[in-house]
C-alpha positions in Angstrom: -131.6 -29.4 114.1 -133.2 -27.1 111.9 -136.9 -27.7 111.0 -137.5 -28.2 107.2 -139.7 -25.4 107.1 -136.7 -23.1 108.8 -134.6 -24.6 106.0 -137.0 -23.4 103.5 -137.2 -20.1 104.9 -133.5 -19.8 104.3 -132.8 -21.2 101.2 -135.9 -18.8 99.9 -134.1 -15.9 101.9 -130.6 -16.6 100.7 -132.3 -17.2 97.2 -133.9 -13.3 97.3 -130.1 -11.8 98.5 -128.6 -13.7 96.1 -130.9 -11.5 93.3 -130.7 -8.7 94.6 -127.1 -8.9 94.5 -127.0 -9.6 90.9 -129.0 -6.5 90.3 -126.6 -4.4 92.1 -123.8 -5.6 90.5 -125.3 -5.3 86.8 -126.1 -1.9 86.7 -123.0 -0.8 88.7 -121.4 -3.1 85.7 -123.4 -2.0 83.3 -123.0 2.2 83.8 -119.0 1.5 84.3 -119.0 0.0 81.0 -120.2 2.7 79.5 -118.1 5.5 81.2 -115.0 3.5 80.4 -116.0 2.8 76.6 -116.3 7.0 76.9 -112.7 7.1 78.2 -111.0 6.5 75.2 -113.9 7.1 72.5 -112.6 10.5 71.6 -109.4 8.7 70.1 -110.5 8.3 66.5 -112.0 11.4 66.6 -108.7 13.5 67.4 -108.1 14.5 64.0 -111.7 15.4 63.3 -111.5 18.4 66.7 -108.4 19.4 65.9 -109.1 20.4 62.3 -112.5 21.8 63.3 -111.0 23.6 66.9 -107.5 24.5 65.2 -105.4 23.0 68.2 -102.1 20.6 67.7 -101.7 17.1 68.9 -100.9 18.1 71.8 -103.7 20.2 73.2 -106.1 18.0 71.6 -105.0 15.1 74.2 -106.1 16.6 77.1 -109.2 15.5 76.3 -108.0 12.2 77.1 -105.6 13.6 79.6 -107.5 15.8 81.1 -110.0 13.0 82.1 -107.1 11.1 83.8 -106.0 14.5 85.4 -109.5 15.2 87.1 -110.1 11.6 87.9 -106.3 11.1 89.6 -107.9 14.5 91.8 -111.1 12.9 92.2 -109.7 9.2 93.5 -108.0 9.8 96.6 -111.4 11.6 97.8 -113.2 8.0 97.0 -112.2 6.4 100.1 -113.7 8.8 102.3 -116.7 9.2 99.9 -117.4 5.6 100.1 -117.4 5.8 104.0 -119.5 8.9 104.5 -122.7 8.3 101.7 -124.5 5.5 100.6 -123.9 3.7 97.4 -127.1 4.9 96.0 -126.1 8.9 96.5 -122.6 8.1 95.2 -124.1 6.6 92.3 -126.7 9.0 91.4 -124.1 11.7 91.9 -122.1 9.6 89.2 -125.1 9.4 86.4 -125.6 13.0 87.0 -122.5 14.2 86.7 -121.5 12.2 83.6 -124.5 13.4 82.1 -124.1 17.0 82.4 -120.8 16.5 80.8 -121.6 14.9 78.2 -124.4 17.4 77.6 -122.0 20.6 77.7 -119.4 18.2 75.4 -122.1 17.4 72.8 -122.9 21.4 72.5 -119.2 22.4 72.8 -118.6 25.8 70.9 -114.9 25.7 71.6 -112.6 23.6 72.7 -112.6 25.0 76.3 -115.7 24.1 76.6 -115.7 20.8 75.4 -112.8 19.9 77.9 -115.1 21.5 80.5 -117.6 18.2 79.6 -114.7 16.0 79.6 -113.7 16.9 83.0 -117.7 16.5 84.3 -118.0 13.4 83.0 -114.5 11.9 84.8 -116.4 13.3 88.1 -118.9 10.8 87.3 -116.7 8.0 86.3 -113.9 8.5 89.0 -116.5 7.8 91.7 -118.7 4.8 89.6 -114.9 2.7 89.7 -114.0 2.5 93.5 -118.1 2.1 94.0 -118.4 -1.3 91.7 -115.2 -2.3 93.3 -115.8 -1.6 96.7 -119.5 -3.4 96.0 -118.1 -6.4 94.6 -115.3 -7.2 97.3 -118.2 -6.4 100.5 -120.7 -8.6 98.6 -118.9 -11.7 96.9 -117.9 -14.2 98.6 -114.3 -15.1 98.5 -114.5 -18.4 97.1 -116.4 -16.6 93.7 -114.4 -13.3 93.3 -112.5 -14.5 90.5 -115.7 -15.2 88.5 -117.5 -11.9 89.3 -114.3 -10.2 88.6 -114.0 -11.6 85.0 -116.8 -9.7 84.4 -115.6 -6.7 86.0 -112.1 -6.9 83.7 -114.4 -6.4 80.6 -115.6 -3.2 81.8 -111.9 -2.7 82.9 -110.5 -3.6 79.5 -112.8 -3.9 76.8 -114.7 -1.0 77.5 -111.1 1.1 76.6 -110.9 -1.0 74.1 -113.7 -1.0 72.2 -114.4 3.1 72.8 -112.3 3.7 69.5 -114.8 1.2 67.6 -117.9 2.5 68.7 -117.2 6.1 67.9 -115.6 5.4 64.6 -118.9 3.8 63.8 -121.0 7.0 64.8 -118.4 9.0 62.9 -119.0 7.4 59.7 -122.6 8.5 59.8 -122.5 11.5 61.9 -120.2 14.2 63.7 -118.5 13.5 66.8 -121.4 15.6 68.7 -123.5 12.7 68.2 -120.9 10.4 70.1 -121.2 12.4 73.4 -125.7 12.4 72.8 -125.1 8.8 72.4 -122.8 8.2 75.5 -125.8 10.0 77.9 -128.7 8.1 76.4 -126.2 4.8 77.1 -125.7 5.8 80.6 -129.4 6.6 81.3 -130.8 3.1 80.7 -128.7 1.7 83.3 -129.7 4.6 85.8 -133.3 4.6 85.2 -132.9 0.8 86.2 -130.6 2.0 89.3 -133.8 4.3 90.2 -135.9 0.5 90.7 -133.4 -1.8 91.6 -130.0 -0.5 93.6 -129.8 -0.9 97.1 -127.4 0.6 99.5 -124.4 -1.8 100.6 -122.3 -2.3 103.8 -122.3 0.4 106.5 -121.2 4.1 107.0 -118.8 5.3 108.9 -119.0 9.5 110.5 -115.0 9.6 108.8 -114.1 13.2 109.4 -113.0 15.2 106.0 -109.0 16.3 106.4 -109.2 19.5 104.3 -105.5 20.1 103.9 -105.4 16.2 102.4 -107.7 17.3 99.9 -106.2 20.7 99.2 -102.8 18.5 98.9 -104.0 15.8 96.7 -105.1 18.0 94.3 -101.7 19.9 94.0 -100.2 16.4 94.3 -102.3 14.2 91.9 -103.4 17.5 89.5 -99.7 18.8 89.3 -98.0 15.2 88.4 -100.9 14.7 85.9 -100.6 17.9 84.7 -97.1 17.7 84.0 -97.0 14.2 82.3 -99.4 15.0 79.6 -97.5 18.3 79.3 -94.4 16.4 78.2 -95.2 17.0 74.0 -95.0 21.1 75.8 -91.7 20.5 77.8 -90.1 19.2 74.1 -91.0 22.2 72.3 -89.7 24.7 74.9 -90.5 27.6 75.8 -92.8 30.1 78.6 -95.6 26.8 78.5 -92.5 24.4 78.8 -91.5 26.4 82.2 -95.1 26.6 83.6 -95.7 22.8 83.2 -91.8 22.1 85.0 -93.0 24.0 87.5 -96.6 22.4 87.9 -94.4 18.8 87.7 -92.3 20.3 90.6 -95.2 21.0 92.7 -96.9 17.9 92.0 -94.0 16.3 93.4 -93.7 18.4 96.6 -97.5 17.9 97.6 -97.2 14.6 96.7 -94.5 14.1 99.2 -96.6 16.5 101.8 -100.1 14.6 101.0 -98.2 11.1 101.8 -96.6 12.8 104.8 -100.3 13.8 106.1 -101.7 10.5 105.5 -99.5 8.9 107.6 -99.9 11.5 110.5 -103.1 10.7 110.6 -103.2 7.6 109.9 -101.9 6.7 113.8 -105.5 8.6 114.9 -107.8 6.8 112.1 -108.7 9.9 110.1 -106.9 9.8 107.1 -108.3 11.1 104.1 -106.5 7.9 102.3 -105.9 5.0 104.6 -102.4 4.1 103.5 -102.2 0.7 105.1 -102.8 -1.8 101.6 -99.3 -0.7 100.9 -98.0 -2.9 103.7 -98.7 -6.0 101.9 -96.4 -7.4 99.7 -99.1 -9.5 97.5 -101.0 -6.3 96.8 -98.1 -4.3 96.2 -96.9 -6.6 93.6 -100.3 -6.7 91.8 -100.5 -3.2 92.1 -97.2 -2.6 90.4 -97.9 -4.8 87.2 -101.2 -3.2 86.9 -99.9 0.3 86.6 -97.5 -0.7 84.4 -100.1 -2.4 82.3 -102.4 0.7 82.5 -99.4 2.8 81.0 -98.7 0.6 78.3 -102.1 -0.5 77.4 -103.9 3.5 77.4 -100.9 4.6 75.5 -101.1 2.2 73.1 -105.0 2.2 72.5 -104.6 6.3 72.3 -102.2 5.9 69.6 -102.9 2.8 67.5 -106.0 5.0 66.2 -103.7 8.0 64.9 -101.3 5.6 63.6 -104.4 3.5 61.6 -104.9 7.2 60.6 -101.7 9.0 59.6 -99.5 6.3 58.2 -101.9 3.7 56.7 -104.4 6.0 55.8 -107.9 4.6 57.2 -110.8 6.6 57.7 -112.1 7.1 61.6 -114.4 3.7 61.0 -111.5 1.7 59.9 -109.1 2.5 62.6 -112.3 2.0 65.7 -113.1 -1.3 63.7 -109.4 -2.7 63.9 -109.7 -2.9 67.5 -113.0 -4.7 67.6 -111.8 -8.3 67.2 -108.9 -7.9 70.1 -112.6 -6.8 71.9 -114.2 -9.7 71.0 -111.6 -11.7 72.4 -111.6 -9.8 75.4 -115.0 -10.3 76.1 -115.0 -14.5 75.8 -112.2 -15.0 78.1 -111.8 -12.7 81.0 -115.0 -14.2 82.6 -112.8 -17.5 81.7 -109.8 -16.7 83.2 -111.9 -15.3 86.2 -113.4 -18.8 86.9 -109.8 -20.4 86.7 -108.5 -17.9 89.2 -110.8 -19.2 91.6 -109.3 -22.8 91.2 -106.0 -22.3 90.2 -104.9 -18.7 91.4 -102.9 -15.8 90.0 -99.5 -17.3 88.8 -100.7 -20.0 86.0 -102.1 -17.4 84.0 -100.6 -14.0 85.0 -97.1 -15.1 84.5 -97.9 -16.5 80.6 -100.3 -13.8 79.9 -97.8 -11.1 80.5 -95.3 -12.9 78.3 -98.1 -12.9 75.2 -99.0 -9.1 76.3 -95.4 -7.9 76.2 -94.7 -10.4 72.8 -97.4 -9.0 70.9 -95.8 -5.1 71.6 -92.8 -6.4 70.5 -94.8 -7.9 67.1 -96.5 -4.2 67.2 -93.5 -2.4 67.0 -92.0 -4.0 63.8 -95.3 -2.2 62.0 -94.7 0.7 59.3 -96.6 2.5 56.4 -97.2 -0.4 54.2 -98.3 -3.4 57.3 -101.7 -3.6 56.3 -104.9 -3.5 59.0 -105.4 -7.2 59.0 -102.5 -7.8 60.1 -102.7 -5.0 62.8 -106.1 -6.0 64.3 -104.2 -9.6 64.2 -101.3 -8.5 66.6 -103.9 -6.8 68.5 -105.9 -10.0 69.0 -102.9 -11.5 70.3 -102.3 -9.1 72.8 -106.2 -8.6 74.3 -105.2 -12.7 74.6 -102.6 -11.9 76.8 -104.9 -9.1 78.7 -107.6 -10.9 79.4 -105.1 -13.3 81.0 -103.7 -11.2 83.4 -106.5 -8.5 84.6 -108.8 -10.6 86.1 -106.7 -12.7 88.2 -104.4 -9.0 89.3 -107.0 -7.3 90.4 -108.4 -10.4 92.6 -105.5 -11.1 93.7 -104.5 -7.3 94.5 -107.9 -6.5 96.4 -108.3 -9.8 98.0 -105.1 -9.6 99.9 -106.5 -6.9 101.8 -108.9 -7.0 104.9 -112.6 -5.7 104.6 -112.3 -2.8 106.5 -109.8 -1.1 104.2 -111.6 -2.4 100.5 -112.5 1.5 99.8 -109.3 2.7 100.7 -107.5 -0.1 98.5 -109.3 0.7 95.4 -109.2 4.3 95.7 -105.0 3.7 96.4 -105.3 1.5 92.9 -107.7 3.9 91.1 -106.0 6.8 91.9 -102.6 5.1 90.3 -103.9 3.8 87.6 -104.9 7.4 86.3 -101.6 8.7 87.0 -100.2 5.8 85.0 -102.7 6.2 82.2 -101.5 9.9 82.2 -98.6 9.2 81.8 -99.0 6.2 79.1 -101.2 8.4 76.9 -98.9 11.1 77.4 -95.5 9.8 77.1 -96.8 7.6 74.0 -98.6 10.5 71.6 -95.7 13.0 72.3 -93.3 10.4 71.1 -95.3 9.5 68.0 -95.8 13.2 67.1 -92.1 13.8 67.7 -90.8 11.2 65.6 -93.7 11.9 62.5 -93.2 15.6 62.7 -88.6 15.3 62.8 -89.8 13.3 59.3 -91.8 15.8 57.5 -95.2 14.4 59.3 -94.6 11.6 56.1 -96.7 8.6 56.2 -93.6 6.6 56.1 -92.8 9.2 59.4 -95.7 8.4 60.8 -94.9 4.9 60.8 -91.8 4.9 62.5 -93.6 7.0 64.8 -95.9 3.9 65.3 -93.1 1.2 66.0 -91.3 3.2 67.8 -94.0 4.2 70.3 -95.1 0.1 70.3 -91.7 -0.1 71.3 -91.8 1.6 74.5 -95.3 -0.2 75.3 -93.4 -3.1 74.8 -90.5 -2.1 76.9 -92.8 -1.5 80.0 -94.8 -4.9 79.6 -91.2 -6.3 79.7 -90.6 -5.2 82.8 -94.2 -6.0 83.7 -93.2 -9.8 82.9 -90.1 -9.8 85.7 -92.6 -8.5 87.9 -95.1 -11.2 88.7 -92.6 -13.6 89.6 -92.8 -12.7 92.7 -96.3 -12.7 92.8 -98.4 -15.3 95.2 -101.7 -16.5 95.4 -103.3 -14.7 98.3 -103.6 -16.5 101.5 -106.9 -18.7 101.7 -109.4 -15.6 102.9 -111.7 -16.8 105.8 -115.5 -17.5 105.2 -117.7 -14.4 105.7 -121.4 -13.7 105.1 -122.6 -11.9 102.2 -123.3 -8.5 103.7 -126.7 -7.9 103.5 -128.5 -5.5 100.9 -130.3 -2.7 102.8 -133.2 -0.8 102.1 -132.7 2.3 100.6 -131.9 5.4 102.3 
């Protein structure tokens, strides 16, 4: 039997992990949060840069596609990042990067260059996602990763979210420069407190680099990306039509290649992206209704704001603010449905929150010229209900049906989807508004049906979303591990 003094020594010992843990996970929360409220920031703004830069809708979106492009190349790389450095040199590699981006952004002469900053700052955020996800999985212990990962849906969710608010508030008082100066003082605080309190996690592993994986994701992940937020291009015709076709095509082809080389070496244990999560059903089902909520949900956030815009008329503030109380919402219960995960698992709440999701899009896409904002920011409410209903417990459910010894690789296999689906959500959804208002004289009362319609398809894919998670299941009762310890760092 333990002496009481041993038992003291424990408790103190367990007590001293147990804050240090905390700390690691708040600022790996904490700098997440603010690269993902960046994500889709530059929404309301859209008007504003392509007046001042002279470019159409559809250039201007690759500033929000072209962050999905670079991170969709960046994520399959994460996996083998994760194994080879320690989490404080991926995560100062992050700050930095994001910060030099949004440095060359803020300064941007021309619209090259501002998508140069753009691209920087995904470097920075493609690596920080995998890295808190990784964390949280190696250090939680199974029986409280619904709780912790409430917390992480908020980043997940409301940072997206509420990016449009935040910079419509900096736009009414200033340019949208400011919004890229105030995005690198945002990300510092947390760093500065990274400096004093992160410590490396888990242990590294020698994984050898496959350099025609990486020269194959990049044809692979860059090409497909490339090609879905070329689609407004493809519709117009023409010599830019036929180079993105054939940047689609190629995408496909090293696509099938990069798969084909992953599983080659998958039998030796050096593949650049372990491929092995997709073997289990439970994660592959989670998987599947996250992409398809990630298509829907970017696609509908990147639009709402030139819809608020174009066909009711708001300024920049009015179209960030309308999002803010579906934020709100958010933000209350995700860490809710995270803690009834834990005791009652994924079904009970994914399978209704998927039906509110995909019956608010249906709500959305009755909308037109004269539905006023109230009653926009209403249906929105409704839906971040749904949302926070269904992200927590999917991404549990997703990376706890997976072994410890593949955590990086499952994120980085989820990561790297989720841009391609956000690609292709924001996309697919701004080319279809733009077609529709421009075939109707670029009308307000165009612009409207360019709105429903758009909600439409969002509402479509949540729809199928909704069949989908019947067939999800709780994943099986994970067995008891020890926190891994917190190491000095290195």
């Amino acid at each position: 039997m333990s002496s009481p003094e041993h038992s003291d020594q424990n408790s103190t010992a367990h007590a001293q992990m147990s804050g240090e843990t905390i700390a690691l996970i708040a600022v790996l929360v904490m700098t997440t949060f603010v690269m993902m409220l960046n994500e889709t920031a530059l929404a309301v703004a859209l008007p504003n840069i392509m007046h001042e830069f002279n470019v159409a809708a559809a250039t201007a979106q690759w500033l929000l596609t072209g962050v999905m492009l670079t991170m969709a190349i960046m994520m399959p790389l994460t996996g083998w990042i994760l194994d080879r450095f320690s989490t404080r040199r991926v995560y100062f590699f992050a700050v930095v990067a994001f910060l030099l981006g949004s440095a060359v952004a803020a300064l941007s002469p021309t619209f090259g260059i501002m998508l140069l900053g753009r691209v920087l700052q995904a470097m920075g955020t493609a690596v920080v996602i995998p890295l808190q996800m990784t964390v949280v999985m190696t250090v939680v212990p199974p029986k409280r990763r619904g709780t912790v990962m409430g917390v992480i849906a908020i980043v997940m969710a409301v940072g997206p979210a509420l990016g449009p608010t935040f910079a419509g508030a900096v736009m009414a008082v200033t340019s949208w420069h400011i919004v890229f100066w105030v995005m690198a003082v945002l990300v510092i605080i947390p760093g500065l407190v990274g400096v004093w309190k992160l410590r490396n996690v888990g242990e590294l592993k020698q994984s050898p680099l496959d350099v025609l994986s990486v020269v194959l994701s990049v044809f692979a992940f860059g090409g497909i990306v490339y090609g879905l937020g070329s689609v407004g291009i493809m519709l117009e015709g023409g010599p830019e039509a036929t180079v993105a076709i054939a940047m689609s095509v190629l995408g496909v082809v090293g696509l099938v290649l990069f798969i084909w080389r992953q599983l080659a070496l998958g039998s030796k244990g050096t593949a650049l992206l372990n491929l092995q999560p997709l073997k289990i059903r439970n994660f592959v089902i989670a998987l599947v209704v996250i992409v398809l909520y990630q298509g829907s949900m970017l696609g509908m956030y990147n639009t709402l704001p030139l819809f608020l815009q174009g066909a009711l008329l708001t300024t920049a503030l009015v179209a960030g603010l309308a999002s803010l109380p579906g934020g709100i919402v958010e933000t209350i219960f995700s860490p809710l449905a995270g803690a009834l995960y834990d005791r009652i698992g994924p079904r009970p709440l994914v399978i209704p929150g998927t039906v509110i999701c995909s019956a608010s899009m249906w709500w959305m896409a009755t909308v037109d010229h004269t539905t006023s904002v109230t009653t926009v920011a209403v249906m929105y409410a409704v839906f971040s209900v749904g949302l926070a209903m269904t992200l927590t417990p999917l991404m549990t459910t997703a990376m706890s049906s997976l072994s410890g010894d593949v955590y990086s690789h499952g994120s980085a296999i989820l990561n790297t989807l989720l841009q391609l689906a956000g690609a292709a959500g924001t996309a697919l959804m701004i080319a279809n508004y733009e077609l529709v208002s421009v075939a109707g004289g670029g009308s307000v009362e165009a612009q409207g049906r360019g709105g429903a319609t758009t909600f439409m398809l969002c509402a479509v894919v949540l729809t199928v979303a909704t069949v989908v998670t019947l067939f999800l299941q709780r994943p099986e009762e994970a067995r008891e591990t020890n926190i891994v310890e917190v190491t000095d760092p290195r």
